[in-house]
C-alpha positions in Angstrom: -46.1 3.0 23.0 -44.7 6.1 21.8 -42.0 6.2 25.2 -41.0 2.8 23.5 -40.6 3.8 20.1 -38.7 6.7 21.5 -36.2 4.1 23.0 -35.6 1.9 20.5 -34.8 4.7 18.2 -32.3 5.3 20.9 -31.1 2.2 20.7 -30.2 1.9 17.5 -28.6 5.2 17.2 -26.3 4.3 20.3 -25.2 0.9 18.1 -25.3 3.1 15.1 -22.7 5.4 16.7 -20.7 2.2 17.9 -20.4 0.8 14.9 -19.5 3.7 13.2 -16.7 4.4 15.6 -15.4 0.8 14.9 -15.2 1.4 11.0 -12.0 3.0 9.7 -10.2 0.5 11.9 -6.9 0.0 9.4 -7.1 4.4 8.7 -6.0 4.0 12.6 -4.0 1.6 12.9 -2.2 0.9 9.8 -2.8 5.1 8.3 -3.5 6.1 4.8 0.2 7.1 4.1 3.5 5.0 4.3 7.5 5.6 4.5 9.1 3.7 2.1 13.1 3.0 2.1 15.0 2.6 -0.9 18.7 1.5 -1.1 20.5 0.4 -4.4 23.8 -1.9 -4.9 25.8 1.0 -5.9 24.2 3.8 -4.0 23.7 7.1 -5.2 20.9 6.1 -7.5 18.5 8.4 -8.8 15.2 6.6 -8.5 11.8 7.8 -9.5 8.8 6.0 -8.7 5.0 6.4 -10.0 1.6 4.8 -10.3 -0.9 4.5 -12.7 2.1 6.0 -15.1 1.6 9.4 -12.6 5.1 10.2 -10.9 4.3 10.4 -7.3 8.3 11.3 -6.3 12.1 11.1 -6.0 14.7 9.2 -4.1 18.3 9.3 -4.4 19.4 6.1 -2.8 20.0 5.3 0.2 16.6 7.5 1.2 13.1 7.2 2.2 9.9 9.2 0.9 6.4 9.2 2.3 3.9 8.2 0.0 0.1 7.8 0.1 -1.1 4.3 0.2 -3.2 3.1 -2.6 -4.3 -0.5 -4.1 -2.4 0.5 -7.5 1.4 -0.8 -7.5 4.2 1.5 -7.4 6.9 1.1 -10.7 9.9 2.3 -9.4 12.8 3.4 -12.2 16.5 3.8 -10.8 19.3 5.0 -12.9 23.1 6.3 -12.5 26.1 6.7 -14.9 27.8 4.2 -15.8 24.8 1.3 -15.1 21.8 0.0 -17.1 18.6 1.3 -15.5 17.2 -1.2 -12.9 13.4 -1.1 -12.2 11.3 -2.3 -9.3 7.4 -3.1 -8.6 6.1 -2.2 -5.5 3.3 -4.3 -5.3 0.4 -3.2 -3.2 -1.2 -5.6 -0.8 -3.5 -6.1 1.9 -2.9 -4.3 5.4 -3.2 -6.6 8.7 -5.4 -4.4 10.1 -8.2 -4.7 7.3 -9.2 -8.2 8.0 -9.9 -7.6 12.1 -11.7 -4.0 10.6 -14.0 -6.4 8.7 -15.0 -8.9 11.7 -15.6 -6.1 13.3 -16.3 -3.5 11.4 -18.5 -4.9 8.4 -18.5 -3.4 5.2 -18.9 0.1 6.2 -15.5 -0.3 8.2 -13.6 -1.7 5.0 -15.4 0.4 2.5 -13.9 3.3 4.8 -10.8 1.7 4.7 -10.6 1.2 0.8 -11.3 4.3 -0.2 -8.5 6.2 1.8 -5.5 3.3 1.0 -5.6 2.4 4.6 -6.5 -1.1 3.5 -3.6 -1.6 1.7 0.3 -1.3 2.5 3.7 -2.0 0.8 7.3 -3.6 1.8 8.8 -1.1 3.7 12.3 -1.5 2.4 13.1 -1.9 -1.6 17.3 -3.1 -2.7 17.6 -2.5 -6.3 20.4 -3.5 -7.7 22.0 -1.6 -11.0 24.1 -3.7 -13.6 27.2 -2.2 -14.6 27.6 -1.2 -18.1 31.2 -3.3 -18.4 30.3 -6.8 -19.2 33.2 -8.4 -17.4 31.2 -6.4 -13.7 28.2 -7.3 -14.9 28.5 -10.8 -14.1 29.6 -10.0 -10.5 26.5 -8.0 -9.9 24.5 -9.9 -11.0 25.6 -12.8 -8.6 24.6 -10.3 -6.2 21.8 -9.4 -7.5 20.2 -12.9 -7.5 21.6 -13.3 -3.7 19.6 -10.2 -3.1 16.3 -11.3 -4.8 16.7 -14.5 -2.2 16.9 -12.4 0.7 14.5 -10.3 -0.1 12.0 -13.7 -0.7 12.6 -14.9 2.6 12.1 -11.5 4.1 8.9 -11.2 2.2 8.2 -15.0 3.2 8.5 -14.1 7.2 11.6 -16.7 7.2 13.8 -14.1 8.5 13.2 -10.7 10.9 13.5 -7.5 10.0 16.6 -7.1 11.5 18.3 -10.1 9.9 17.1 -8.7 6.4 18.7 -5.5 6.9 22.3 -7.2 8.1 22.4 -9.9 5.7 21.7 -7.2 3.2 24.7 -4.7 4.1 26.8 -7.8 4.2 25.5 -8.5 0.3 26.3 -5.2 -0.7 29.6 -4.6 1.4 31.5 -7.5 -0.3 32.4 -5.2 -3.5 
């Protein structure tokens, strides 16, 4: 009885030790940190972002920054002479990788997850576009801007690749 005992306690440690090595699924595959790639219609833009009214860094556009992922949105704040600030939400949302981590996972793999940001991600690349100061511009920009905002919907709405996004957007931009 007590050899028996002895292996079932075995047992479950061995599927212990599985499952535990199955949890965290999303920290491996998706990370806890994330690259995030700002342009702006004009570039040169001073942008700051933060969370949770904290600053977490600087980007002067075109330019990336690595930030640590998080379920809390990101506000980002862009500004230049000569234009009306511009601001941006980064909204956070739910990784790929977190729904497979819970099949297989279970709670323990996604409660892992959560509490590093692994869980969560946030669109990669952010056009914010800066209204001139001069009325008679203004317009013209923002007739860009709105052509912008469609883009970036059917980018966000998997109509388009990632590749397509990125030239339609140049081609947005360029025409000033």
């Amino acid at each position: 009885m007590k050899y028996l005992l002895g292996d079932t306690v075995e047992k479950l440690l061995v599927l212990a030790v599985a499952g535990l090595a199955m949890t965290g699924c999303s920290s491996v595959v998706e990370g806890t940190s994330q690259t995030l790639s700002f342009e702006s219609n004009p570039s040169g833009a001073n942008c700051s972002l933060e969370r949770n009214n904290a600053p977490i860094g600087n980007v002067t556009t075109p330019g990336g920054i690595v930030v640590q992922k998080t379920k809390h949105n990101i506000l980002v704040t862009c500004k230049k002479e000569g234009y009306q600030d511009a601001k941006a939400t980064l909204k956070s949302e739910v990784a790929g990788a977190t729904f497979g981590n819970i099949i297989l996972g279970g709670g323990i793999g996604w409660a892992i997850d959560s509490a590093s940001g692994a869980d969560n991600k946030y669109n990669s690349i952010t056009t914010v576009s800066l209204v001139p100061l001069d009325k008679a511009v203004a317009d013209k920009y923002l007739q860009k801007t709105e052509r912008l905002n469609a883009l970036q919907k059917l980018f966000d709405d998997k109509a388009i690749t990632e590749a397509e996004y990125i030239d339609r957007r140049k081609k947005i931009i360029d025409e000033i």
